[in-house]
Backbone as a chain_set.jsonl record, in Angstrom:
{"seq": "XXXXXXXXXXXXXXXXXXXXXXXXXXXXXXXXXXXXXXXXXXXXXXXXXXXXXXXXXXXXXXXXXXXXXXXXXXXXXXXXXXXXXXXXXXXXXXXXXXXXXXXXXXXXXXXXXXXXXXXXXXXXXXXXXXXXXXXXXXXXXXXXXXXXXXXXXXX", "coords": {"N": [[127.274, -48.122, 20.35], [128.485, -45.664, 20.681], [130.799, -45.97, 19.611], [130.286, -45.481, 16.822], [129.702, -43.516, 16.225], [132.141, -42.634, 16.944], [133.594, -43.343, 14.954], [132.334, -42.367, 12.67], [133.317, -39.359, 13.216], [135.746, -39.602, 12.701], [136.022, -40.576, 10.103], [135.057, -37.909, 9.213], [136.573, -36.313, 9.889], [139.133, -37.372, 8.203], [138.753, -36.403, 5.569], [138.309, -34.578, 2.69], [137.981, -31.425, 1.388], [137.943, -30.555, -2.454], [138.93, -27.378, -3.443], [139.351, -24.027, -4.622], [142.707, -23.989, -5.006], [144.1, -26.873, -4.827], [143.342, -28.812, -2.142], [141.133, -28.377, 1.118], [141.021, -29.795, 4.532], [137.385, -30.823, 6.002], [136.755, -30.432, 7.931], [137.209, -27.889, 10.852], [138.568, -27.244, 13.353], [137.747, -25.333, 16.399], [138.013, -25.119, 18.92], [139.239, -26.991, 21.905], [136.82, -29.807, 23.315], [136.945, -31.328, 25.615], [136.903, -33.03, 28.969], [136.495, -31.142, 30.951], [135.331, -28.967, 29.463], [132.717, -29.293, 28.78], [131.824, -30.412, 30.804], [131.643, -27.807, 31.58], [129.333, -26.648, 30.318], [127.193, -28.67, 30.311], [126.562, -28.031, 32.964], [126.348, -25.327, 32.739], [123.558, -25.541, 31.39], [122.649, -27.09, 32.918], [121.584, -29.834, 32.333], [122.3, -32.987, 31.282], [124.237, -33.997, 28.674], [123.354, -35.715, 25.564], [124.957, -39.146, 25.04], [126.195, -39.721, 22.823], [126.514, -37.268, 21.326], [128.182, -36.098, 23.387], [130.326, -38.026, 22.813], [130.893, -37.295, 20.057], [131.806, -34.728, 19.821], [134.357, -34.934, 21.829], [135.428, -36.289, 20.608], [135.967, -34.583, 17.707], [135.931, -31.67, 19.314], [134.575, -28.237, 19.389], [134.107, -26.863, 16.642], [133.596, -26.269, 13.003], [131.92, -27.596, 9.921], [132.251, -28.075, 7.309], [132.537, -25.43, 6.57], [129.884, -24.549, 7.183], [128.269, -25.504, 9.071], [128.563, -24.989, 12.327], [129.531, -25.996, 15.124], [129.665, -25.196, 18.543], [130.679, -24.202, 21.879], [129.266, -21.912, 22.779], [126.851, -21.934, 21.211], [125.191, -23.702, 22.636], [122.232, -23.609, 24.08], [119.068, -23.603, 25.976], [115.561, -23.942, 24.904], [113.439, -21.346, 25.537], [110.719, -21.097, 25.362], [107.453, -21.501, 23.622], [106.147, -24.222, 22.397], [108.374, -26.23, 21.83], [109.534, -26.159, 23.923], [112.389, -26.316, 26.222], [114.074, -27.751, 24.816], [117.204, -28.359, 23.446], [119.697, -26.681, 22.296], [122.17, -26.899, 19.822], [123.973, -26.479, 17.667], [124.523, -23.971, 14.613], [123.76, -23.245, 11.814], [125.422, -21.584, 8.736], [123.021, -19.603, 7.977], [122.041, -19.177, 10.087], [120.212, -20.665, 11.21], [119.066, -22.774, 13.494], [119.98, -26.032, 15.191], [118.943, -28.421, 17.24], [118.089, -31.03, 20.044], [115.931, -32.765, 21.584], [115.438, -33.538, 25.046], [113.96, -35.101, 26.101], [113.748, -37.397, 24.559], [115.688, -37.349, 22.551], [115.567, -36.216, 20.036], [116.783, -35.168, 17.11], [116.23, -31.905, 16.001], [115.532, -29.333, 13.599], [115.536, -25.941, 13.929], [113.857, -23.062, 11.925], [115.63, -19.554, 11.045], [114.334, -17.867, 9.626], [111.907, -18.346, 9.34], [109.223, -18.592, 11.35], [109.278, -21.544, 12.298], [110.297, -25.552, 12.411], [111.589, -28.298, 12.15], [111.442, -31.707, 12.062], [114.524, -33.994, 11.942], [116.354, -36.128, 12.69], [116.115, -39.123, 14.526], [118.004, -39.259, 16.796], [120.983, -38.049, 17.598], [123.211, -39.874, 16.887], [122.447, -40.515, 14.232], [121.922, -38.676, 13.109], [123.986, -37.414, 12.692], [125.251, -39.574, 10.642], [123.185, -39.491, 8.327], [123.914, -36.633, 7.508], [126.29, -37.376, 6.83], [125.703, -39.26, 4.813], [124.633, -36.908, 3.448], [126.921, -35.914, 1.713], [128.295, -33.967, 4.115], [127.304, -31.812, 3.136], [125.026, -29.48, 4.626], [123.799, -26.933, 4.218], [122.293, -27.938, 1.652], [120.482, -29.689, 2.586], [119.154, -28.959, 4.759], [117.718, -26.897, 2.378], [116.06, -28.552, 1.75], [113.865, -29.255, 3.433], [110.54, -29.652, 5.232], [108.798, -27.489, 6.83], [107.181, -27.132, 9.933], [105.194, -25.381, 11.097], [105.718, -23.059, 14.196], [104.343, -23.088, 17.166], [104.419, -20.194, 19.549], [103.232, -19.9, 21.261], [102.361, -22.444, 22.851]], "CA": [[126.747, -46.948, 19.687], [129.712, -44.241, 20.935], [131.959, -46.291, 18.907], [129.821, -45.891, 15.881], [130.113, -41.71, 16.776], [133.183, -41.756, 16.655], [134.159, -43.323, 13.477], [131.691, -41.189, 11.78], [133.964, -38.612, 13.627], [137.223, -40.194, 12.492], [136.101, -40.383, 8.624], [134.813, -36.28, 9.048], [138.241, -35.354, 10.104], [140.005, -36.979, 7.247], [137.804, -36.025, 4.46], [138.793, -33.227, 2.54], [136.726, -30.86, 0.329], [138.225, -29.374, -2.883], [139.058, -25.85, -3.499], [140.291, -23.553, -6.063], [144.247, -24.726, -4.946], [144.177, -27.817, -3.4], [141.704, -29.317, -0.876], [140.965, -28.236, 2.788], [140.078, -29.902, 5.611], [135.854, -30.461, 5.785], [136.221, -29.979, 9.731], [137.717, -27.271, 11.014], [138.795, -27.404, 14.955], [137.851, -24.03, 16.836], [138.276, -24.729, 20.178], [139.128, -28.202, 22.345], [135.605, -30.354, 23.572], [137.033, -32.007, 26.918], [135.523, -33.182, 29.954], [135.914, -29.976, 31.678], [134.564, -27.996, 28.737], [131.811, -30.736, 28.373], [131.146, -30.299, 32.249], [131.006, -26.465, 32.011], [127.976, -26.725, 29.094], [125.967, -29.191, 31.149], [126.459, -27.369, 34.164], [125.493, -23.666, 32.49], [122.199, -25.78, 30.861], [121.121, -28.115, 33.819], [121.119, -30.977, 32.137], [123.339, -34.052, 30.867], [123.948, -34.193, 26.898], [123.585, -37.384, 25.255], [125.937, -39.127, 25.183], [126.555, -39.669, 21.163], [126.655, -35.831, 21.39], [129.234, -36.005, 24.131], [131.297, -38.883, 22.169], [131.264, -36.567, 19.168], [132.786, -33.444, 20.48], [135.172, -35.239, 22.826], [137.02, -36.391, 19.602], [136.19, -33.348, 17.061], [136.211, -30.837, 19.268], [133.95, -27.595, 18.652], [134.216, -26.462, 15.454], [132.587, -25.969, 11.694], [132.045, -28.893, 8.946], [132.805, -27.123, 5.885], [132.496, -23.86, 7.103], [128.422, -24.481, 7.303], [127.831, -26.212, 10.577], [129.032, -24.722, 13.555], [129.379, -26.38, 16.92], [130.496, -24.274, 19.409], [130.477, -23.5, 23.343], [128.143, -20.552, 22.986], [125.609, -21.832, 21.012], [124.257, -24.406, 23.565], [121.338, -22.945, 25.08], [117.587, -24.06, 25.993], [114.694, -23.724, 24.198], [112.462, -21.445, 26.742], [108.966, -20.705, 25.175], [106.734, -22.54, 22.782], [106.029, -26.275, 21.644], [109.237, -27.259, 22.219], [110.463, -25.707, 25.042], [113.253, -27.436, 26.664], [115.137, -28.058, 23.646], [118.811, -27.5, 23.798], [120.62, -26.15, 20.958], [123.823, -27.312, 19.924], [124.701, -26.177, 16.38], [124.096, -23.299, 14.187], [124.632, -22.894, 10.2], [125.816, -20.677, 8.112], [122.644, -18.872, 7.77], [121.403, -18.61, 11.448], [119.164, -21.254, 11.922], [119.712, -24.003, 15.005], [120.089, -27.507, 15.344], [118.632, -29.085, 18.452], [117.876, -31.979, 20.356], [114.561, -32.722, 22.844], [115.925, -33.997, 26.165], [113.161, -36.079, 26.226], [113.979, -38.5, 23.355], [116.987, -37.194, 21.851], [115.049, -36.284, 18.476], [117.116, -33.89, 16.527], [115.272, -30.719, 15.582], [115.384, -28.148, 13.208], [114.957, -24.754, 14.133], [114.526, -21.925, 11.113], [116.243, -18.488, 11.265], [113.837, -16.991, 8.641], [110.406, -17.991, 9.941], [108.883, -19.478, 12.944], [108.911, -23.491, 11.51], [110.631, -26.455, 12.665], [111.338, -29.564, 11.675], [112.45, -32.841, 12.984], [115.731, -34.087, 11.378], [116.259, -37.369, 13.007], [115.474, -39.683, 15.966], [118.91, -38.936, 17.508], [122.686, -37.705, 16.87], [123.879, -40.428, 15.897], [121.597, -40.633, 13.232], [122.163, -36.88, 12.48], [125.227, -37.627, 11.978], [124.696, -40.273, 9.316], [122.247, -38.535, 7.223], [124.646, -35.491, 6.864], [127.656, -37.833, 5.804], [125.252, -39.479, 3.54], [124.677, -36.347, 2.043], [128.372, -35.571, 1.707], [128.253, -32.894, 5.195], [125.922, -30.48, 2.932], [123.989, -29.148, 5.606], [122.75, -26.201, 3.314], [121.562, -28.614, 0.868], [119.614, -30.343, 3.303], [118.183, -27.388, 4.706], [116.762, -26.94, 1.684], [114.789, -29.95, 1.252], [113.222, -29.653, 4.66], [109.136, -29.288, 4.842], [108.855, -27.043, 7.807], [105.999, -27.107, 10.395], [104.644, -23.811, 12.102], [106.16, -22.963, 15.626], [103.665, -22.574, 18.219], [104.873, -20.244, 20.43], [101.798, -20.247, 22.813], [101.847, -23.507, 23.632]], "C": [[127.801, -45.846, 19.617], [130.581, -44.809, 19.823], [131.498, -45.815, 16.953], [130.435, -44.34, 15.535], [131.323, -41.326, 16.106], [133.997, -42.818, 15.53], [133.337, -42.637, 12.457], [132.732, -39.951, 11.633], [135.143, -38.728, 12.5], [137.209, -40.197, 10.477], [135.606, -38.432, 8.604], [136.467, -35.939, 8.647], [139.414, -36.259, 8.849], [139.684, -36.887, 6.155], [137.906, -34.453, 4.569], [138.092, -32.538, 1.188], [137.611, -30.009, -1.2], [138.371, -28.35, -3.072], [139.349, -25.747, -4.853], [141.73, -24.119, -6.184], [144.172, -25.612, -4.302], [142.729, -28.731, -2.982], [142.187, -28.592, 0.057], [140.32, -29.306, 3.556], [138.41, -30.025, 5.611], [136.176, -30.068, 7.381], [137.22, -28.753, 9.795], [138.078, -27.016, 12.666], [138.682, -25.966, 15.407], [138.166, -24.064, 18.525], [138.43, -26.933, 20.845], [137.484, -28.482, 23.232], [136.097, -30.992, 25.001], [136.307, -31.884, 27.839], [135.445, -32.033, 30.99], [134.74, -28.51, 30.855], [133.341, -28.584, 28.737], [131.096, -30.43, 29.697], [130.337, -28.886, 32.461], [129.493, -26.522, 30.68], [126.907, -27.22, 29.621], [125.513, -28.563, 32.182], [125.744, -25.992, 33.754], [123.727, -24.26, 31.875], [121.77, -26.466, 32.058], [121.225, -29.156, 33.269], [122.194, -31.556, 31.578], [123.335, -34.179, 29.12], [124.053, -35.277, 26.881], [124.695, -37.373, 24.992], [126.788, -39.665, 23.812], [126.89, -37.701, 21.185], [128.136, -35.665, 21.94], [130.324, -36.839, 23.184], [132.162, -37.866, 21.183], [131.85, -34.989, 19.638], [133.996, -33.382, 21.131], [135.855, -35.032, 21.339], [137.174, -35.358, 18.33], [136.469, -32.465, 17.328], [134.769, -29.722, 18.809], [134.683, -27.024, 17.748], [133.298, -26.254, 14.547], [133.024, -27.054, 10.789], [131.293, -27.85, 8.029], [132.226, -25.856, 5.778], [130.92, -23.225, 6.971], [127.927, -24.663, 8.322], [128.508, -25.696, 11.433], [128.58, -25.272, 14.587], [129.858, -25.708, 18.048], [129.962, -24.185, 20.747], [128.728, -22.761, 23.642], [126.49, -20.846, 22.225], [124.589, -23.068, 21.456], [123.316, -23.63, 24.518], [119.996, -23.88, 25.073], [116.622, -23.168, 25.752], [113.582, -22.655, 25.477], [110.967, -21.137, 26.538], [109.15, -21.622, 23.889], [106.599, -23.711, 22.805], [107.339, -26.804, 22.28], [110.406, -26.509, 22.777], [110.846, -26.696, 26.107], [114.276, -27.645, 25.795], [116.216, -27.957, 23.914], [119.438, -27.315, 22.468], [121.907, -26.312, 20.759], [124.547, -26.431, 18.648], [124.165, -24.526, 15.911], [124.829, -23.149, 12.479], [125.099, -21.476, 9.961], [124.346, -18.953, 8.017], [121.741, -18.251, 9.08], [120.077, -19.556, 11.863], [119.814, -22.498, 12.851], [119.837, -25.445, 14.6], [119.726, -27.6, 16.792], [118.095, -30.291, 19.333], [116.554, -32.156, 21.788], [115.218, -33.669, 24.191], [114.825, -35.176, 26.491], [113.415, -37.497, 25.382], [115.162, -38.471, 22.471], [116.69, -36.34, 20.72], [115.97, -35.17, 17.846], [115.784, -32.924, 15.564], [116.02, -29.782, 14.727], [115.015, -26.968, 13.212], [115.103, -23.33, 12.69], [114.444, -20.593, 11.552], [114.539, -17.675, 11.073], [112.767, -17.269, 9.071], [109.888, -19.026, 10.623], [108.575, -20.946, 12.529], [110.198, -23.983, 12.463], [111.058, -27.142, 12.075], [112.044, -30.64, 12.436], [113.483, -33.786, 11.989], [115.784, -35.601, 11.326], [116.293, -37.67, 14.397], [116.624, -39.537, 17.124], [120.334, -38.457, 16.776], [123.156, -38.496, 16.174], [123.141, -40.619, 14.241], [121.497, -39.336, 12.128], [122.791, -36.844, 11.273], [125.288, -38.723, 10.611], [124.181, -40.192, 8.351], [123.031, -37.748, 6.877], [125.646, -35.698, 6.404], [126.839, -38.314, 4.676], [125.013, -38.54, 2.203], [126.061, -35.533, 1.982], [128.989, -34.073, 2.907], [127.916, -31.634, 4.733], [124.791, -30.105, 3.676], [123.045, -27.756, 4.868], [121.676, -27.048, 2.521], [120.213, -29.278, 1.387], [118.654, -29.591, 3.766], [117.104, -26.841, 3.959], [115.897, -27.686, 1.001], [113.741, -30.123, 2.709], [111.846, -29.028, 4.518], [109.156, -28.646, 6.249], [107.417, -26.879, 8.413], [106.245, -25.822, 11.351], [105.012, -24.299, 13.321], [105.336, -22.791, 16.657], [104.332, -21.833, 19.429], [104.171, -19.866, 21.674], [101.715, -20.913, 23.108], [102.687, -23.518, 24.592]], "O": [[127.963, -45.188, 18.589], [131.099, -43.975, 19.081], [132.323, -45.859, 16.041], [131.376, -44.078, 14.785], [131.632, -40.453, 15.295], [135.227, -42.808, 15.568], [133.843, -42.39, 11.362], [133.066, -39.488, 10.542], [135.3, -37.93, 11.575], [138.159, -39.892, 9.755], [136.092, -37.823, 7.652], [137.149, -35.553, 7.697], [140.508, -35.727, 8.659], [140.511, -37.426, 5.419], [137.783, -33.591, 5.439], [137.764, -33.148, 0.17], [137.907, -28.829, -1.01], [137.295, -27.947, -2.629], [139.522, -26.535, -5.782], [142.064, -24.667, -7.234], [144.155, -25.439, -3.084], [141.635, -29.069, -3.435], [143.335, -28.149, 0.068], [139.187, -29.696, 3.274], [137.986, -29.016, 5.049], [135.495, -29.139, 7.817], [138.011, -28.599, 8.864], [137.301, -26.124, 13.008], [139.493, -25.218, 14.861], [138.505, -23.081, 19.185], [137.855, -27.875, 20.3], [136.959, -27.501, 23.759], [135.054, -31.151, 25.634], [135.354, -31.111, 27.943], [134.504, -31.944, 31.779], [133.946, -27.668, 31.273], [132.661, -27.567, 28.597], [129.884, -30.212, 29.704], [129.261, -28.632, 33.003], [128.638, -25.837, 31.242], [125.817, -26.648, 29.595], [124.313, -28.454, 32.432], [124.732, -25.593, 34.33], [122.785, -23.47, 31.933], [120.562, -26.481, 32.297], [120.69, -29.913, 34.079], [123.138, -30.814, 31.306], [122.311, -34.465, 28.5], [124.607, -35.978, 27.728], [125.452, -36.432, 24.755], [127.977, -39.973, 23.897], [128.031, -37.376, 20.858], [129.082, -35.247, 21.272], [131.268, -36.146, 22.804], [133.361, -37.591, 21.232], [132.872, -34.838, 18.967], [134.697, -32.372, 21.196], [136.536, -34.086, 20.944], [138.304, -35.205, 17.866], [137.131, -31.795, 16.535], [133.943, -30.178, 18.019], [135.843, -26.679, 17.976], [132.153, -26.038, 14.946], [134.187, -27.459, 10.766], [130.268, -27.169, 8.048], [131.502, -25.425, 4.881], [130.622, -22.048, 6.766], [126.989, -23.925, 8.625], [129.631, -26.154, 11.226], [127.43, -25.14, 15.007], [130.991, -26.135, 18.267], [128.738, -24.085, 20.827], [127.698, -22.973, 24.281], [125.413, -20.307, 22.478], [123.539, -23.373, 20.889], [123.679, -23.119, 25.577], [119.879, -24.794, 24.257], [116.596, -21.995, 26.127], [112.963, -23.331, 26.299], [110.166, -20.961, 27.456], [110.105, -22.171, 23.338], [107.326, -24.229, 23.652], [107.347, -27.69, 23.134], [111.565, -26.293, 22.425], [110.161, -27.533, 26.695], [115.428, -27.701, 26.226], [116.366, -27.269, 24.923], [119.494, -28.269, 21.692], [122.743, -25.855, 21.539], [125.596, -25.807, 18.803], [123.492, -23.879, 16.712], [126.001, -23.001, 12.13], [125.144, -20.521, 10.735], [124.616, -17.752, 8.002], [121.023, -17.252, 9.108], [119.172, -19.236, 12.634], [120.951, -22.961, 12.758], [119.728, -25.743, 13.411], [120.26, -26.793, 17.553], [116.982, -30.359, 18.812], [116.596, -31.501, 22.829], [115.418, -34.824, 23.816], [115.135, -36.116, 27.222], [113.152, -38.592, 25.881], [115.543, -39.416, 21.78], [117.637, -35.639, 20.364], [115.692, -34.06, 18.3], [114.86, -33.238, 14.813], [117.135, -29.425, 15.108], [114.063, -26.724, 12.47], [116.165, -22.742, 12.482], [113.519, -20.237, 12.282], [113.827, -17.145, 11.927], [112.238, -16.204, 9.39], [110.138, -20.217, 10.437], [107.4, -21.312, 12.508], [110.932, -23.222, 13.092], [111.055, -26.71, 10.923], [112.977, -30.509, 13.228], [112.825, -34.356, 11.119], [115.434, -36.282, 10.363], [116.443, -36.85, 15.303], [116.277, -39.673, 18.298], [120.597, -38.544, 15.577], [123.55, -38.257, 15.032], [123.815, -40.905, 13.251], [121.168, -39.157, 10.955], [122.667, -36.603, 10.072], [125.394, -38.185, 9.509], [124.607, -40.787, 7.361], [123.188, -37.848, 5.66], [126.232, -34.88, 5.694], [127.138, -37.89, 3.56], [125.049, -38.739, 0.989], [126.009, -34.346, 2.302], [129.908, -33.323, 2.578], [128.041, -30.588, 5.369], [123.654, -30.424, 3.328], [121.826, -27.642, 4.993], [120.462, -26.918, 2.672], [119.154, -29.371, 0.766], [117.508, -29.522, 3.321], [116.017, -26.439, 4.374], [115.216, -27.508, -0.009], [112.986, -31.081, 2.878], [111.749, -28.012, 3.83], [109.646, -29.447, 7.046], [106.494, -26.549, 7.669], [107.186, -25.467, 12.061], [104.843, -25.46, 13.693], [105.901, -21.945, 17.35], [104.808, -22.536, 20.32], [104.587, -19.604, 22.802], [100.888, -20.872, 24.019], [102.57, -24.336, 25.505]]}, "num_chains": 1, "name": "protein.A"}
């Protein structure tokens, strides 16, 4: 499965997006992912990331896929009220809504910025990941095809 990760990985990073001059880069490297950075994340949340999660960071790195997706350090946190508290948060787009995963099952989640909804993405990372190369690492686009379910945050 890790191996699968990280050739997903391995075609990101040399896939390159047109511009006005040129192409760029779709990934963009902001900071190194190693196993001490990797250690301090689990350690500030409590808990162990999967380990498709872990695969993928080791060899990208945090960063942004095409300057929509952000992965970064800072925006790992846990979910602490409502439905799906526990969560951990890994990502964040362009427009402020999350990406997250249920420690229970892996499931990737959708969290939106703009109003208390959800959604569930797919059954794990690697799978994330797959869907968002399928749709060429348009994570806006996707975004906007998502049917969002109300947040409970009383439960």
């Amino acid at each position: 499965m890790q191996l699968a990760v990280r050739d997903i990985a391995d075609r990101l990073l040399e896939h390159r997006r047109a511009g006005w001059i040129g192409s760029r880069p779709l990934f963009k490297q902001y900071a190194q992912a190693s196993g001490p950075e990797l250690a301090e994340v689990e350690s500030r949340l409590g808990i162990s990331l999967p380990a498709s999660l872990v695969s993928w960071l080791a060899t990208v790195g945090f960063g942004d896929i095409d300057e929509d997706l952000s992965f970064r350090a800072e925006w790992f946190s846990v979910v602490e009220q409502g439905e799906l508290k526990s969560a951990v948060l890994f990502a964040q787009d362009t427009l402020g809504n999350f990406y997250g995963y249920l420690p229970v099952n892996e499931r990737i989640v959708f969290f939106s910025r703009s109003e208390p909804g959800y959604a569930f993405l797919a059954q794990n990372f690697r799978e994330f990941l797959e869907e968002l190369e399928r749709r060429d690492w348009r994570v806006m686009n996707w975004v906007e095809s998502i049917q969002l379910r109300p947040y409970r945050w009383a439960a």
